[in-house]
C-alpha positions in Angstrom: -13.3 20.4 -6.4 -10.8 18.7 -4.3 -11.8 16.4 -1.1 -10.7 19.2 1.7 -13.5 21.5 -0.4 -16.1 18.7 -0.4 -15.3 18.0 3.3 -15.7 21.0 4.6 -18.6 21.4 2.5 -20.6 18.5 3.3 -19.8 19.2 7.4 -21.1 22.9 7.3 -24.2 22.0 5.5 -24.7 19.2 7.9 -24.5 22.1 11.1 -26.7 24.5 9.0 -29.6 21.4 8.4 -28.9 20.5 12.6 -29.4 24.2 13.6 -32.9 24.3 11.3 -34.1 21.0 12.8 -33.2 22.5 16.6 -35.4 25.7 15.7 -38.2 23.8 14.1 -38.4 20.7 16.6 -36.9 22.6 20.0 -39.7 21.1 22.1 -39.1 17.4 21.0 -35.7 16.5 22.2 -35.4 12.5 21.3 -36.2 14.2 17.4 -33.2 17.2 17.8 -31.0 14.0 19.2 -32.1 11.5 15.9 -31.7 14.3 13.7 -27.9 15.3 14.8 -27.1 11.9 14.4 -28.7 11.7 11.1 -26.3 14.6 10.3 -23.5 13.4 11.8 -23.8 9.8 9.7 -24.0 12.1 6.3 -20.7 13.6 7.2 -18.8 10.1 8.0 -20.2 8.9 4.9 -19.1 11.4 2.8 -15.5 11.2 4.4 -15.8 7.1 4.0 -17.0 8.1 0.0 -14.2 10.1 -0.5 -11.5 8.5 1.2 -10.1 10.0 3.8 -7.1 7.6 4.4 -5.9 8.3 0.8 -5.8 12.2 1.7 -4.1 11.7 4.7 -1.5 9.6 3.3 -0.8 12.2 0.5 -0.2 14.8 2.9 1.9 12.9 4.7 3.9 12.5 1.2 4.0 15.8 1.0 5.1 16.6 4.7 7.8 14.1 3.9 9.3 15.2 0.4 7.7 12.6 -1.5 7.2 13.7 -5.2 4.8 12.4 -7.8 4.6 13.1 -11.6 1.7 12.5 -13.9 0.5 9.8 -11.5 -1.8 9.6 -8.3 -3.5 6.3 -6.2 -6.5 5.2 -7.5 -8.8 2.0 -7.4 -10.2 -0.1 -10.2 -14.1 -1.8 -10.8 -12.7 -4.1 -7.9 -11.6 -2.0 -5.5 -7.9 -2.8 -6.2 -5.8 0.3 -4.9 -3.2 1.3 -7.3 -1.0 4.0 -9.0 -2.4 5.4 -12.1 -1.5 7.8 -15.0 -3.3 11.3 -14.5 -1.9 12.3 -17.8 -0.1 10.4 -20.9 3.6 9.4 -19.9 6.8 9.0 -22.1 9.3 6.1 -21.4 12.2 7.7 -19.1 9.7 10.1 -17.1 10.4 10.1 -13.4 7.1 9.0 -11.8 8.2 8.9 -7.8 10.9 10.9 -5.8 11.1 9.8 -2.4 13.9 10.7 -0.1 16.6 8.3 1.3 15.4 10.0 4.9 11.7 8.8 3.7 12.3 5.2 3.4 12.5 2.5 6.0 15.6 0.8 5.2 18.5 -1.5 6.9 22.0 -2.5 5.3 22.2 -6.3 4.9 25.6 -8.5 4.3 25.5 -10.3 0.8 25.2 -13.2 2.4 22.2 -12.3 4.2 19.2 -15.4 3.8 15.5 -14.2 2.6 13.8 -14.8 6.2 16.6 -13.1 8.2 16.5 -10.5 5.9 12.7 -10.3 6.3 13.3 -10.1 10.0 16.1 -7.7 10.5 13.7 -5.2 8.3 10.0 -6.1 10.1 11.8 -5.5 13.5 12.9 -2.2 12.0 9.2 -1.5 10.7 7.8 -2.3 13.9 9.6 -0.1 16.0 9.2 2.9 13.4 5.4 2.0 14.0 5.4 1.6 18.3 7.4 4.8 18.6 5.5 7.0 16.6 7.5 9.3 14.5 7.6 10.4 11.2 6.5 7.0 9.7 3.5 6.2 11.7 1.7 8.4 8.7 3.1 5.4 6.1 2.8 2.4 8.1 -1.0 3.3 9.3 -1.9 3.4 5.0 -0.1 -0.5 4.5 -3.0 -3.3 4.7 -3.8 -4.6 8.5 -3.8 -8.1 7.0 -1.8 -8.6 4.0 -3.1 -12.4 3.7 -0.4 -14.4 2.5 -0.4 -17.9 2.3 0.0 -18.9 5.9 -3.2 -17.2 6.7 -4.8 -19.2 3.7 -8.0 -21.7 4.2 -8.1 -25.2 3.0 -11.0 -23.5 0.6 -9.3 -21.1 -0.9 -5.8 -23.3 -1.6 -8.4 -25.7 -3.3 -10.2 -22.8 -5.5 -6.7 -22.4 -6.8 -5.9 -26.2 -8.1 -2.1 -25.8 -7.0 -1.8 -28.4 -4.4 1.8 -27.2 -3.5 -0.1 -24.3 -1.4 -0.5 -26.4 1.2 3.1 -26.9 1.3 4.1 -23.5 0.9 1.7 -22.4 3.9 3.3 -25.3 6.3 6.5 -23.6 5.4 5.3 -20.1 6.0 3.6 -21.1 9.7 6.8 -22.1 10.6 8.5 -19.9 9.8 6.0 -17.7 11.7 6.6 -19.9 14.7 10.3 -18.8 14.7 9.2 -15.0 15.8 7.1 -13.3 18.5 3.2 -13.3 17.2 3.4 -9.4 17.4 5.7 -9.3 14.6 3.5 -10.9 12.2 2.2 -8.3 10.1 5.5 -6.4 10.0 7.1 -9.7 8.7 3.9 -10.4 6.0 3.6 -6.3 5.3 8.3 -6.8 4.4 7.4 -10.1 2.5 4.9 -8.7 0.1 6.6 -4.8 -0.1 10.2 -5.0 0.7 13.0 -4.5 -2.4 16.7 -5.3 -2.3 18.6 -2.1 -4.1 22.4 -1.8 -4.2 23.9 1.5 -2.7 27.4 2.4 -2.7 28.1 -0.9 -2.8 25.8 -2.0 0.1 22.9 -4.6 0.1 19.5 -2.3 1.1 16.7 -3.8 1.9 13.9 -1.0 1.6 10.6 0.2 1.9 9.2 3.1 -0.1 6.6 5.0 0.2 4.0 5.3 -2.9 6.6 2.5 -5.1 5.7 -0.1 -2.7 2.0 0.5 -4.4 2.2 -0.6 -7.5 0.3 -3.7 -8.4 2.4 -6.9 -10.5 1.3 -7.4 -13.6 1.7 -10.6 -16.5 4.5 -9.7 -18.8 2.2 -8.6 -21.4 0.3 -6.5 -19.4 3.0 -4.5 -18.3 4.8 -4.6 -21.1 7.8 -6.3 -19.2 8.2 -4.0 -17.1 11.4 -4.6 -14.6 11.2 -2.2 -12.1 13.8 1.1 -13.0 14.5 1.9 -9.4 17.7 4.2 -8.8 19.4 5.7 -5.8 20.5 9.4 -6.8 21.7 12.6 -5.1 20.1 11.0 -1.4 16.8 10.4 -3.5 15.0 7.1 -4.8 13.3 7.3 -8.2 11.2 5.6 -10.2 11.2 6.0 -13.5 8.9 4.8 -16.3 10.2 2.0 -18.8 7.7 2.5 -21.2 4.7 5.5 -22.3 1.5 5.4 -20.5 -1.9 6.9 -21.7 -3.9 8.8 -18.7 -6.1 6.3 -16.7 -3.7 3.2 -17.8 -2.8 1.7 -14.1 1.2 1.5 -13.9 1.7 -2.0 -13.4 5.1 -4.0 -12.8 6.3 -7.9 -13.7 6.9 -9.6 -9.4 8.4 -12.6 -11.7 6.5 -14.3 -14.8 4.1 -17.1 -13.4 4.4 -18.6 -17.3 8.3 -18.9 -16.6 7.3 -22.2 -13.9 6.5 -23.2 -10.7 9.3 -20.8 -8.8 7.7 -17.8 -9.6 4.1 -19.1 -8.8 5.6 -20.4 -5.4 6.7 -16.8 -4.8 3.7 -15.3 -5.6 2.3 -17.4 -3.6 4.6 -17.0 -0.2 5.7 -13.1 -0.9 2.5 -11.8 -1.8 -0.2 -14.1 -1.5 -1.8 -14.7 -5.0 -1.9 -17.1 -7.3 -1.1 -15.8 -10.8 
């Protein structure tokens, strides 16, 4: 049963309990009132239960010609929002198809720095997300907060025994300072999703849709998995580097933290945990 079934469901049993308690109580008005209400809180819950942002952003995939294969979003024990297998999947499958037209992206120069790359792409996200338009769908599913390190407490930097956080979040709030406060979470939401691909001999810095989802995992854990990303026929895909069994989250490496310090820092600054 799929969640437009159970939605529709749970609303016209809702009206057909509310019409029953108007007949039966249709003297005693402050009871018809608590009992719509009742009735109206089942249906919100059901749509909380079931997710309703996750169906809305699938059928804005779909309204926007993005493709999945033997994969959906899911959530682990924790709540975690991921990608995982539906079905078993062989090394070389193509997981995601997303079309160039689907992707917020910007040409860079080569010689393009990190945080003016980061800025040239947030402004870009930013006005995709103030003028409406076919990404507002996208942009409204990213996190309102990501919480990188700049938004850290002194508690939480200590939980982590790294004393270079507090470093790395001096470095990050000024870097903050440099821009308008509006452009915050465009700048944290490019940080912790944006990747550089090479296209016809171009630098891109890009957002996609559904890619941008998958969670970083150790070496071992995702089998060191470095992202197989190509630009084909006016289409990005994603293909799978190694076989998956169904349920197995698809997992990628954002850099080793055993390799050192560098890729903790980065973990740290571009997507705000400490591995």
């Amino acid at each position: 049963m799929n969640k437009i079934t159970i939605i529709t469901a749970a609303t016209i049993t809702s009206v057909f309990i509310a019409t029953i308690v108007l007949d039966l109580f249709s003297d005693n008005i402050p009871m018809n009132i608590l009992y719509v209400v009742v009735c109206i809180v089942v249906v919100l819950f059901i749509l909380r239960k079931w997710n309703y942002a996750d169906w809305k952003f699938k059928r804005w995939c779909r309204h926007n010609g993005i493709h999945t294969n033997k994969i959906e979003v899911g959530y682990n024990e924790e709540m975690r929002r991921g990608l995982y297998a539906t079905r078993d999947i062989k090394a070389g499958d193509v997981l995601v198809e997303v079309p160039l037209a689907s992707c917020i992206h910007e040409e860079v120069l080569p010689d393009t720095t990190l945080t003016e790359g980061d800025f040239i792409l947030a402004t870009k996200l930013m006005i995709c997300d103030r003028h409406g338009g076919k990404f507002r769908g996208y942009i409204n599913y990213m996190p309102r907060d990501p919480h990188l390190i700049a938004d850290w407490s002194d508690d939480e930097i200590d939980r982590i025994e790294y004393p270079k956080g507090y470093d790395l979040r001096d470095v990050q709030k000024k870097e903050n300072e440099m821009y308008p406060q509006s452009l915050k979470r465009y700048m944290d939401l490019v940080r912790s999703r944006r990747i550089i691909l090479r296209y016809e001999g171009s630098h891109v810095l890009m957002m996609i849709p559904m890619v941008d989802m998958i969670n970083h995992g150790t070496s071992r854990e995702s089998n060191g998995f470095e992202i197989d990303i190509r630009v084909e026929d006016k289409y990005v895909r994603l293909y799978s580097p190694r076989n998956y069994t169904k349920g197995e989250e698809i997992l990628m490496s954002y850099g080793d933290a055993e390799s050192g310090r560098e890729s903790r820092d980065h973990h740290l600054s571009r997507h705000g945990f400490f591995a």
